[in-house]
One Martini backbone bead per residue (centre of mass of N, CA, C, O) as a GRO file, in nm:
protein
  382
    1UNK     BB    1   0.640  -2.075   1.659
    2UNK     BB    2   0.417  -1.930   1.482
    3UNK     BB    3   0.361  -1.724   1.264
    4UNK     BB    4   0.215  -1.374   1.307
    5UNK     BB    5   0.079  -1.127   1.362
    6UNK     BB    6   0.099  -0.790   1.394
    7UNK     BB    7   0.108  -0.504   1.599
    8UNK     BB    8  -0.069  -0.343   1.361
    9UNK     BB    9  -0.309  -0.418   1.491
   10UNK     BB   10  -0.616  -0.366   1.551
   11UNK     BB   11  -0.859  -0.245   1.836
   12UNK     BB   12  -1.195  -0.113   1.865
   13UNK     BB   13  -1.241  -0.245   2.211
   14UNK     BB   14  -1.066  -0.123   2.392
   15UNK     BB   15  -1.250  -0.093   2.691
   16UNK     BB   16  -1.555  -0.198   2.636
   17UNK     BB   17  -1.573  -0.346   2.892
   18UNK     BB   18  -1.663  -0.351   3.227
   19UNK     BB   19  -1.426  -0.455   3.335
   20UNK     BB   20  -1.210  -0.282   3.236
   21UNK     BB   21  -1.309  -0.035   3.335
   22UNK     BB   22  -1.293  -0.152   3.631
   23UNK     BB   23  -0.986  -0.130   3.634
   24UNK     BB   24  -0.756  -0.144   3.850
   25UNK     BB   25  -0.378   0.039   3.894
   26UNK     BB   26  -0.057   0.131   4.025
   27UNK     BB   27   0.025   0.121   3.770
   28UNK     BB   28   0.109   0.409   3.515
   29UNK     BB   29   0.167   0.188   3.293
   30UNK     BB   30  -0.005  -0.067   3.053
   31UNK     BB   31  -0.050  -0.408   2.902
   32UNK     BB   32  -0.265  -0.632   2.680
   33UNK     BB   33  -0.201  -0.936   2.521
   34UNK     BB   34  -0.166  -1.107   2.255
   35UNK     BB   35   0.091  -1.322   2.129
   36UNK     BB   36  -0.018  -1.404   1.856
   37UNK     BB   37  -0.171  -1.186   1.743
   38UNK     BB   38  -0.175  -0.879   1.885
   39UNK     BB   39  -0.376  -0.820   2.079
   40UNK     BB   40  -0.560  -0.545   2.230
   41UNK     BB   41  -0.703  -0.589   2.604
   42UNK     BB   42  -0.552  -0.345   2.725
   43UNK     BB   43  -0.474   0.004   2.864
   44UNK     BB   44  -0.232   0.212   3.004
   45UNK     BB   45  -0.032   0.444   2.891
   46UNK     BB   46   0.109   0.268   2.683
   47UNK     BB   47   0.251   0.568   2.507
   48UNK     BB   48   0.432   0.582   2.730
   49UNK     BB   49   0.740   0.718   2.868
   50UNK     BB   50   0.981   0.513   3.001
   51UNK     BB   51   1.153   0.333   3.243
   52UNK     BB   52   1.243  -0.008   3.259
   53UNK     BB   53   1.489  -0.149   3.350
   54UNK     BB   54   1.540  -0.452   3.327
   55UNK     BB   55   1.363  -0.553   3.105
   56UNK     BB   56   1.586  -0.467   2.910
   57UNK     BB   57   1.700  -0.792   2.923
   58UNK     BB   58   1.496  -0.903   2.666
   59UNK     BB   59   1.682  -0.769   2.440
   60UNK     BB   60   1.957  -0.869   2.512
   61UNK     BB   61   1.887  -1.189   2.503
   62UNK     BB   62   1.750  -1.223   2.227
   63UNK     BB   63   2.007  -1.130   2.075
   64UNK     BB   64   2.200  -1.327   2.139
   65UNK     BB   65   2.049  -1.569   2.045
   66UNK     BB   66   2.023  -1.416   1.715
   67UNK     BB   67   2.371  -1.356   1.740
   68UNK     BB   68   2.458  -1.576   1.889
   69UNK     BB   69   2.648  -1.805   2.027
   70UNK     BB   70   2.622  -2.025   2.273
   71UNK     BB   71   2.933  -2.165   2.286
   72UNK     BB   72   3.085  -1.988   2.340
   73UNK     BB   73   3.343  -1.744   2.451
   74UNK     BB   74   3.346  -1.506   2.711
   75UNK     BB   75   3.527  -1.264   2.782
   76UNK     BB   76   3.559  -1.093   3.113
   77UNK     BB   77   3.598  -0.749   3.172
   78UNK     BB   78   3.660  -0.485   3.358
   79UNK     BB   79   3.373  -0.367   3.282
   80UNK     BB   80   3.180  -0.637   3.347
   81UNK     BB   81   3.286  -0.642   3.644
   82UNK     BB   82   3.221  -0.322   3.697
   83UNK     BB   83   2.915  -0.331   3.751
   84UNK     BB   84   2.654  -0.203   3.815
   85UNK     BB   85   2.461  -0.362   4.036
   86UNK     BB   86   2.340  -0.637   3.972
   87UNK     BB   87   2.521  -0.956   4.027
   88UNK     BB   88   2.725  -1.274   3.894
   89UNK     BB   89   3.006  -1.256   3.963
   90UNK     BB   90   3.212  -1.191   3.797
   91UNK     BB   91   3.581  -1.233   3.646
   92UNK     BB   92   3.831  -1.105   3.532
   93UNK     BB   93   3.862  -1.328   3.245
   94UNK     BB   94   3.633  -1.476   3.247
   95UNK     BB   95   3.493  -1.807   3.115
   96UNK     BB   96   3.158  -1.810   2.943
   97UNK     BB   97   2.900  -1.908   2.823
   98UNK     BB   98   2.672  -1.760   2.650
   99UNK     BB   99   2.436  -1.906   2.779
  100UNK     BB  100   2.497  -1.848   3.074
  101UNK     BB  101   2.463  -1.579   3.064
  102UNK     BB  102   2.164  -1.550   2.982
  103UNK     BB  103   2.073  -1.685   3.264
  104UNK     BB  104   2.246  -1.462   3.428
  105UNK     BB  105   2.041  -1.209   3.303
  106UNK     BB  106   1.736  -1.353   3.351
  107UNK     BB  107   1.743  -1.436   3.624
  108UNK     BB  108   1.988  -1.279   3.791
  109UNK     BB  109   1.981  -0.972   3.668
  110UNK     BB  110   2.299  -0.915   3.526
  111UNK     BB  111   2.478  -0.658   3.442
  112UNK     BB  112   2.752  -0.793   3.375
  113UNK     BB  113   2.625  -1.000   3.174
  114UNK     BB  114   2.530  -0.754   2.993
  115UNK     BB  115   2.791  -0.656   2.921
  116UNK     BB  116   2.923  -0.883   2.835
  117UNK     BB  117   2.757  -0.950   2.559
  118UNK     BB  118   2.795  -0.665   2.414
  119UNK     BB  119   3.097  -0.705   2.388
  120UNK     BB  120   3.086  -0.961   2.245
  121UNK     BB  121   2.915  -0.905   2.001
  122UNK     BB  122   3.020  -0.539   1.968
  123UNK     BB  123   3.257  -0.432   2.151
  124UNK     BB  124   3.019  -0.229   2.257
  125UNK     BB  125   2.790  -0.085   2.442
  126UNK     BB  126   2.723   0.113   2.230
  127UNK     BB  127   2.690  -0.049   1.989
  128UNK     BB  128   2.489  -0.267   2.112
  129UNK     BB  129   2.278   0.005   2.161
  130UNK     BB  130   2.210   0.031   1.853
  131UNK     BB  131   2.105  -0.270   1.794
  132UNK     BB  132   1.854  -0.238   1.982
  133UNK     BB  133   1.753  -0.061   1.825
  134UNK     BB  134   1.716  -0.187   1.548
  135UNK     BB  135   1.555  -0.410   1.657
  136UNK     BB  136   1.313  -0.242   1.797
  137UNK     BB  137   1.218  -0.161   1.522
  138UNK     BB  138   1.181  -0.399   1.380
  139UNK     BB  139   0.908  -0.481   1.567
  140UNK     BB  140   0.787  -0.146   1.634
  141UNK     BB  141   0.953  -0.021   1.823
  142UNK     BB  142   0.956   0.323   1.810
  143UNK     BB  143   0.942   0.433   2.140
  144UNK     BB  144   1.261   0.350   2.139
  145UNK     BB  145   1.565   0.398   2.374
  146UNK     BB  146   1.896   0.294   2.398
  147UNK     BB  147   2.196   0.249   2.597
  148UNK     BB  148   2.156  -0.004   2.732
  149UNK     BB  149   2.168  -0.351   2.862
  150UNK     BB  150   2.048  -0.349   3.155
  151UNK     BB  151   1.852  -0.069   3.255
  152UNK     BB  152   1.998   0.172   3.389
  153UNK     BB  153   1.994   0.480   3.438
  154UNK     BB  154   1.858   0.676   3.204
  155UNK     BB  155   1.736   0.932   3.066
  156UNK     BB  156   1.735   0.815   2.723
  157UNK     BB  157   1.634   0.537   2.857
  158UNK     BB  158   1.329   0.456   2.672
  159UNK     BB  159   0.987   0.321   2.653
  160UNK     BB  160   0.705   0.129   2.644
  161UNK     BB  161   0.438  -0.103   2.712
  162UNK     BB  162   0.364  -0.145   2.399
  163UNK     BB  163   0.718  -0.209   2.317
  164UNK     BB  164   0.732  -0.450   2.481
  165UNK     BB  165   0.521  -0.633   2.388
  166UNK     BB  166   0.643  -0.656   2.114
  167UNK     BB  167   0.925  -0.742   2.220
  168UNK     BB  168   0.828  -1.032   2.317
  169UNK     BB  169   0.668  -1.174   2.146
  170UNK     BB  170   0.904  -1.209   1.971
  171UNK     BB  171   1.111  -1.372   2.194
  172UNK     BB  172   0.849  -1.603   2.234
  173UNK     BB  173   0.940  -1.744   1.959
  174UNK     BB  174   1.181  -1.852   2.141
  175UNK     BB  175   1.252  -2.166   2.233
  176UNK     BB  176   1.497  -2.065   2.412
  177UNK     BB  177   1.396  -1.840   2.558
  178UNK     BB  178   1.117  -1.974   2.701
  179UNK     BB  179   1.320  -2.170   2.866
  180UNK     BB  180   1.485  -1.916   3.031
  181UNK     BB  181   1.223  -1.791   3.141
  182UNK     BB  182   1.105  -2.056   3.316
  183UNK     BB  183   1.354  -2.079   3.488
  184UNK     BB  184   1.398  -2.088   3.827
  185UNK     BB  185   1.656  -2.290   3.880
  186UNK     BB  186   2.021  -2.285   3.836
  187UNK     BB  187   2.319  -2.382   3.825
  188UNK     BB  188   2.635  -2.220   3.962
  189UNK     BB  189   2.974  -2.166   3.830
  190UNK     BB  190   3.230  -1.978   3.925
  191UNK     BB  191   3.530  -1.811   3.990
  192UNK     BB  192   3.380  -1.652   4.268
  193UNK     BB  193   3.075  -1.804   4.264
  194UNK     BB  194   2.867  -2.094   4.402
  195UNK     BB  195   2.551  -2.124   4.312
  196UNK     BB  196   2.231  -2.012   4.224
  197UNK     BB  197   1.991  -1.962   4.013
  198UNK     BB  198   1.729  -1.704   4.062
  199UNK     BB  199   1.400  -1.618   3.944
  200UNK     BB  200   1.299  -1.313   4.030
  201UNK     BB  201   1.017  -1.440   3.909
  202UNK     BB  202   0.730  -1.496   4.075
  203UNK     BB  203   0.511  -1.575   3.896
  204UNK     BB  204   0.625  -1.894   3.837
  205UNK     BB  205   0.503  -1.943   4.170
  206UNK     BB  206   0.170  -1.810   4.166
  207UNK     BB  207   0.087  -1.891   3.861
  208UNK     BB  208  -0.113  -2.018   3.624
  209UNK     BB  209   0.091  -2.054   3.322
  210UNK     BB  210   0.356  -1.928   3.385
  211UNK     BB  211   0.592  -1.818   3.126
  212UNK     BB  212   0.716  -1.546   3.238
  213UNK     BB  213   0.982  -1.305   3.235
  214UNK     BB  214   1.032  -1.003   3.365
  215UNK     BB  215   1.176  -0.806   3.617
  216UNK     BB  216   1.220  -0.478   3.789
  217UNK     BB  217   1.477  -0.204   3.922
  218UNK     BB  218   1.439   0.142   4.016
  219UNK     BB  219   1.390   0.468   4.153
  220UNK     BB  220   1.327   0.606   3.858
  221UNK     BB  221   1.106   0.363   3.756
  222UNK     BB  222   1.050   0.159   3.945
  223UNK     BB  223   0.839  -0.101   3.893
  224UNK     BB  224   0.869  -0.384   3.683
  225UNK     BB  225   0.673  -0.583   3.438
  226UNK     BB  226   0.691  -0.869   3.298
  227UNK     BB  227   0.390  -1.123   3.186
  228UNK     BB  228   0.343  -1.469   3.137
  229UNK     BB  229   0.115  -1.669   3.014
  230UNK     BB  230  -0.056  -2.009   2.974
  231UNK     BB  231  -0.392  -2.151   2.873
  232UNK     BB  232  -0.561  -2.343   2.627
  233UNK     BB  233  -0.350  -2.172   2.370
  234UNK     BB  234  -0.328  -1.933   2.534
  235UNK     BB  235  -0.151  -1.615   2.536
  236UNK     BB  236  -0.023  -1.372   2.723
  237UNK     BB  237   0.075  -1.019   2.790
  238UNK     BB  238   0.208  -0.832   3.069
  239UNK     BB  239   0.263  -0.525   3.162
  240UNK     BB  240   0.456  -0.285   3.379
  241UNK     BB  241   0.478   0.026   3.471
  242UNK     BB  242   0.552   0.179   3.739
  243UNK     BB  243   0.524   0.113   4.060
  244UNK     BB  244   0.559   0.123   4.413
  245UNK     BB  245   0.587  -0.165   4.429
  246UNK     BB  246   0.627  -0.543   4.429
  247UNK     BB  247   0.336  -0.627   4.535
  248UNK     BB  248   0.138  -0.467   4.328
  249UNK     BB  249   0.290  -0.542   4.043
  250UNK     BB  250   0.178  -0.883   4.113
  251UNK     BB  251  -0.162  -0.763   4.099
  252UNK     BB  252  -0.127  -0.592   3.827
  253UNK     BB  253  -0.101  -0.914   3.649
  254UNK     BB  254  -0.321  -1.069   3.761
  255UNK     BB  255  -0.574  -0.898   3.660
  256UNK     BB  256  -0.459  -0.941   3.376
  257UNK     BB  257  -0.453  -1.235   3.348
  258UNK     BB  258  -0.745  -1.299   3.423
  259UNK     BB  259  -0.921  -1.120   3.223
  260UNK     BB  260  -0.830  -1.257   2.970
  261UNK     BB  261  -0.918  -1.544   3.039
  262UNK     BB  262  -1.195  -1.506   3.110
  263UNK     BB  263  -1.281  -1.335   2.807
  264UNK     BB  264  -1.046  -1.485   2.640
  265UNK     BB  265  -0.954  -1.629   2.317
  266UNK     BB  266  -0.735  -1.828   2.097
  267UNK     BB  267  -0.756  -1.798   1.732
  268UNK     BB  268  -0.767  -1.977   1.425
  269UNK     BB  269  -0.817  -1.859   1.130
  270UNK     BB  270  -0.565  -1.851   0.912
  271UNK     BB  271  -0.331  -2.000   0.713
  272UNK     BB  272  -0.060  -2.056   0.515
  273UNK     BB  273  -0.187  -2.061   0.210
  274UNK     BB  274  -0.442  -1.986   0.201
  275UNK     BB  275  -0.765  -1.958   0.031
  276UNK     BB  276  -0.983  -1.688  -0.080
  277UNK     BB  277  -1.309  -1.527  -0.126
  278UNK     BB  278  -1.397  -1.187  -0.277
  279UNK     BB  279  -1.552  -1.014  -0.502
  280UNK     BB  280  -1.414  -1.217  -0.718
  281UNK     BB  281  -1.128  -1.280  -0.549
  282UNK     BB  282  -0.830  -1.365  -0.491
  283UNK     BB  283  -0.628  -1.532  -0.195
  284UNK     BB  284  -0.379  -1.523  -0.023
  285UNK     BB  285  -0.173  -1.629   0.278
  286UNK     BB  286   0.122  -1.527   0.434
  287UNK     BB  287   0.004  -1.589   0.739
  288UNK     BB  288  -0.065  -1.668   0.997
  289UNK     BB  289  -0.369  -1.625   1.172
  290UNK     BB  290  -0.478  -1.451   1.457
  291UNK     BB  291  -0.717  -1.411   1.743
  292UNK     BB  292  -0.890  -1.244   2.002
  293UNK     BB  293  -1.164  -1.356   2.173
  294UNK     BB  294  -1.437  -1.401   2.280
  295UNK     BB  295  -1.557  -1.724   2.474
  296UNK     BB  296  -1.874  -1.710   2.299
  297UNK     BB  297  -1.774  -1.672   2.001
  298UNK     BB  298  -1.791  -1.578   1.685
  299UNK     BB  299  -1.646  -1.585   1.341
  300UNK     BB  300  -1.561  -1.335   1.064
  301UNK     BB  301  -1.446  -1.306   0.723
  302UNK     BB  302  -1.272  -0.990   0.585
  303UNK     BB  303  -1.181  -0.830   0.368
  304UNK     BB  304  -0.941  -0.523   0.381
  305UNK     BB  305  -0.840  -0.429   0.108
  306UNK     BB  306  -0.587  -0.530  -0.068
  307UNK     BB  307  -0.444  -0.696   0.226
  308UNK     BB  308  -0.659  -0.741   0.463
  309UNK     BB  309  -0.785  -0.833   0.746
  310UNK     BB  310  -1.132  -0.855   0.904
  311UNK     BB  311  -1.254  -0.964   1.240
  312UNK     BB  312  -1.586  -1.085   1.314
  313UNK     BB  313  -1.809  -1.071   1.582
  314UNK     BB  314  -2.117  -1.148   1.714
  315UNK     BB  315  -2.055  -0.912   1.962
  316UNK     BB  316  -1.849  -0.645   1.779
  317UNK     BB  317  -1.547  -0.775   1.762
  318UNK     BB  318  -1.286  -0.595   1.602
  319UNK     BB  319  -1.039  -0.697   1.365
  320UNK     BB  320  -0.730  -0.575   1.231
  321UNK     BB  321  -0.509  -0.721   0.957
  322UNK     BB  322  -0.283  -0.618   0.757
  323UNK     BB  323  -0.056  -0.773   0.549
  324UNK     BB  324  -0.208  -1.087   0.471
  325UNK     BB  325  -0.267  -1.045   0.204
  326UNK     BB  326  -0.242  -1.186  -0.191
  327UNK     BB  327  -0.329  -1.143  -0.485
  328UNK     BB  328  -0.454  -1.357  -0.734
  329UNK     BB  329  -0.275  -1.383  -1.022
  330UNK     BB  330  -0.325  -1.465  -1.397
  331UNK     BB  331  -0.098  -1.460  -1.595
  332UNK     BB  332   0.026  -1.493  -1.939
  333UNK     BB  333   0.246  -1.334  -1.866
  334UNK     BB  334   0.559  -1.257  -1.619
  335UNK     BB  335   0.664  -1.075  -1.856
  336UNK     BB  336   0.607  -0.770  -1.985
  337UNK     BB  337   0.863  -0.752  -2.182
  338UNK     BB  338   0.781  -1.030  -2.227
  339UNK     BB  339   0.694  -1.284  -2.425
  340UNK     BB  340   0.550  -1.595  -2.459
  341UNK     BB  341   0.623  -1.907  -2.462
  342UNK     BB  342   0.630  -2.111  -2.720
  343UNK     BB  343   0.506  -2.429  -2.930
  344UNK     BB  344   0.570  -2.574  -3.207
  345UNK     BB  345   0.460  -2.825  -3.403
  346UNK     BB  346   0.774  -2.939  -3.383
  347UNK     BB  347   0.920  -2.816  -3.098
  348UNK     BB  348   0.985  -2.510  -3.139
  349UNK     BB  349   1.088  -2.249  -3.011
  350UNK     BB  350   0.933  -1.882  -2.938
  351UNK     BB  351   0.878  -1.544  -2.901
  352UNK     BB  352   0.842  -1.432  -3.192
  353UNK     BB  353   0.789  -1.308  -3.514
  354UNK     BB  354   1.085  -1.271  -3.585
  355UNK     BB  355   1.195  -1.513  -3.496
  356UNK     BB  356   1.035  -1.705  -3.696
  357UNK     BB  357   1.135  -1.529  -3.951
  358UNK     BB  358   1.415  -1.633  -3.917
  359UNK     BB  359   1.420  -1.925  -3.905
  360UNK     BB  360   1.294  -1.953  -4.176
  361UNK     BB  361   1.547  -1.841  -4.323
  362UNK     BB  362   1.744  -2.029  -4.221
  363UNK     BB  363   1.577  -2.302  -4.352
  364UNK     BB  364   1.595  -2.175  -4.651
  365UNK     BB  365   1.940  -2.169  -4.640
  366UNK     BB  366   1.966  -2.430  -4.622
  367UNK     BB  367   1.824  -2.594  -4.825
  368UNK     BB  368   1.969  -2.382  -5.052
  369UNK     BB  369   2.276  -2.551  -5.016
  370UNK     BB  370   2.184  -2.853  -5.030
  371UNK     BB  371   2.077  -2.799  -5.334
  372UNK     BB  372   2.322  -2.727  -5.453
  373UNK     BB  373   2.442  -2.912  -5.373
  374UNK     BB  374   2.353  -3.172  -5.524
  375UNK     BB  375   2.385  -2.982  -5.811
  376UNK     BB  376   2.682  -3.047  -5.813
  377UNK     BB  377   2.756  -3.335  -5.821
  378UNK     BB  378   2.603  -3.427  -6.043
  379UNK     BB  379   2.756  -3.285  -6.254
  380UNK     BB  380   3.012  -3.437  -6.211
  381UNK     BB  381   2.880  -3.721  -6.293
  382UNK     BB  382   2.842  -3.634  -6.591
   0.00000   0.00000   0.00000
């Protein structure tokens, strides 16, 4: 996927619309969002600490993706082999190649396949919890903190609905991650259970368009729910934390992505290495800018200070993208501290009045050794 505005984008008119306004939901905290632009489209305690439950191993995943081999072998632990809850029954000892746990990770939520990655990764639990830390961090995921790779309650083990969407869309952008989370059945073969990995993400098979990503649940987090669809360009993510049941918390994803569908689409604004104009100044794009906007409207791009883009539609809905233009100068100066390099009329570079003027001494003194030679010559012959 081409590479996106960042979630640092604002969106002035989150829940502007009557029917955002009149959406119930059962879970706690909630939040819908553009997967490329990262406009925010609806949100509910969104930056509410809450307990993530297996939703964490969406980051435990992409990290083995983008920091570990496939093919790796992996051998599991007997702390990787006693994980408590959920598990894909590896066996003490038992070697898996890394892509295969990362599908039994997120197909089949394996609590002991997320302990062996964490593991394989960075030799210790505690280790690979620093690195998710520092992962979610790099994302913009500030209100998160993990303890662990698989998601079981700790206290302070809690992120946000909010700090999920970012860290989704992150994820989503990998073309392995995206392949591993839409896939509904695997065959699995290990040393102790022979039978397939079932994804237990429901959404995959009642929803038109879903493509990923994890459910999740423990007692005190209650159902936990991130779910992702594409239809004709367009991709959301919603998240949805705290459910009463498993039940109510995929119609509380299928409202918001209903919403979503039926009221925007998601346009290209301007590509990378675009060059705009405004207030005579020049600008270039430093990457992709997507928006997500109403569905009969039409889009204005307008400077917002130094380096931001403001998209404004027919209808009133204001994006604000910050970092996305570098302003073009023309200097004739490369480097402040020294002189433009120059090209005399004869061919010789020089930099500087000193430099020319040493030059020139340097040339009257061959000249004037060359003509003693030639009068001490002469004298001879005489």
């Amino acid at each position: 996927m081409p590479v996106n505005c960042s979630f640092a984008a604002s969106e002035r008119s989150v829940g502007a619309t009557e029917e955002a306004n009149h959406l119930t939901l059962n879970s706690e905290s909630a939040i819908l969002v553009d997967s490329r632009s990262g406009d925010v489209l609806y949100e509910k305690n969104a930056d509410r600490a809450m307990a993530p439950a297996s939703i964490t191993k969406i980051v435990t995943g992409i990290i083995a993706l983008e920091y570990g081999r496939l093919n790796d072998n992996v051998v599991v632990s007997r702390n990787a082999r006693e994980a408590e809850g959920t598990r894909i029954f590896l066996a003490e000892g038992e070697q898996k190649r890394l892509e295969d746990l990362v599908y039994g990770l997120l197909l089949n939520s394996g609590n002991d396949a997320a302990v062996a990655i964490a593991e394989h990764i960075d030799g210790s639990v505690a280790a690979f919890s620093q690195r998710m830390n520092e992962f979610a961090a790099s994302v913009g995921a500030h209100h998160t903190h993990f303890t662990n790779p698989s998601g079981l309650y700790e206290e302070d083990h809690i992120t946000t609905a909010s700090d999920m969407a970012k860290i989704t869309a992150h994820a989503m952008k990998n073309e392995k991650f995206r392949q591993i989370v839409r896939t509904r059945v695997k065959p699995w073969e290990g040393k102790e259970w022979k039978s397939k990995l079932i994804n237990h993400n429901k959404m995959l098979v009642s929803y038109q368009g879903a493509n990923g990503v994890k459910n999740g649940y423990t007692t005190q987090s209650g159902f936990t729910l991130v779910a992702s669809a594409e239809r004709e360009g367009t991709e959301f993510i919603a998240v949805l934390m705290k459910a009463d049941d498993d039940r109510q918390i995929y119609k509380d994803a299928i409202k918001l992505l209903d919403y979503g569908f039926k009221n925007y689409k998601t346009v290209p604004v301007l590509q990378a290495g675009a060059k705009i104009s405004e207030g005579g100044e020049r600008y270039r794009i430093r990457q992709n800018v997507y928006a997500s906007i109403p569905k009969e409207d039409h889009f204005r791009v307008h400077v917002n200070g130094a380096d931001g883009l403001i998209v404004e539609t027919d209808s009133g809905v204001v994006r604000e993208y910050p970092s996305v233009l570098m302003r073009e100068q023309h200097l004739q100066i490369a480097d402040p501290d020294r002189k433009m390099e120059k090209i005399s009329s004869s061919g010789d570079k020089y930099q500087s009045l000193p430099e020319f003027l040493m030059l020139c001494f340097w040339r009257l003194m061959i000249f004037f050794m060359c003509w003693m030679v030639i009068l001490l010559i002469k004298k001879k012959q005489v």
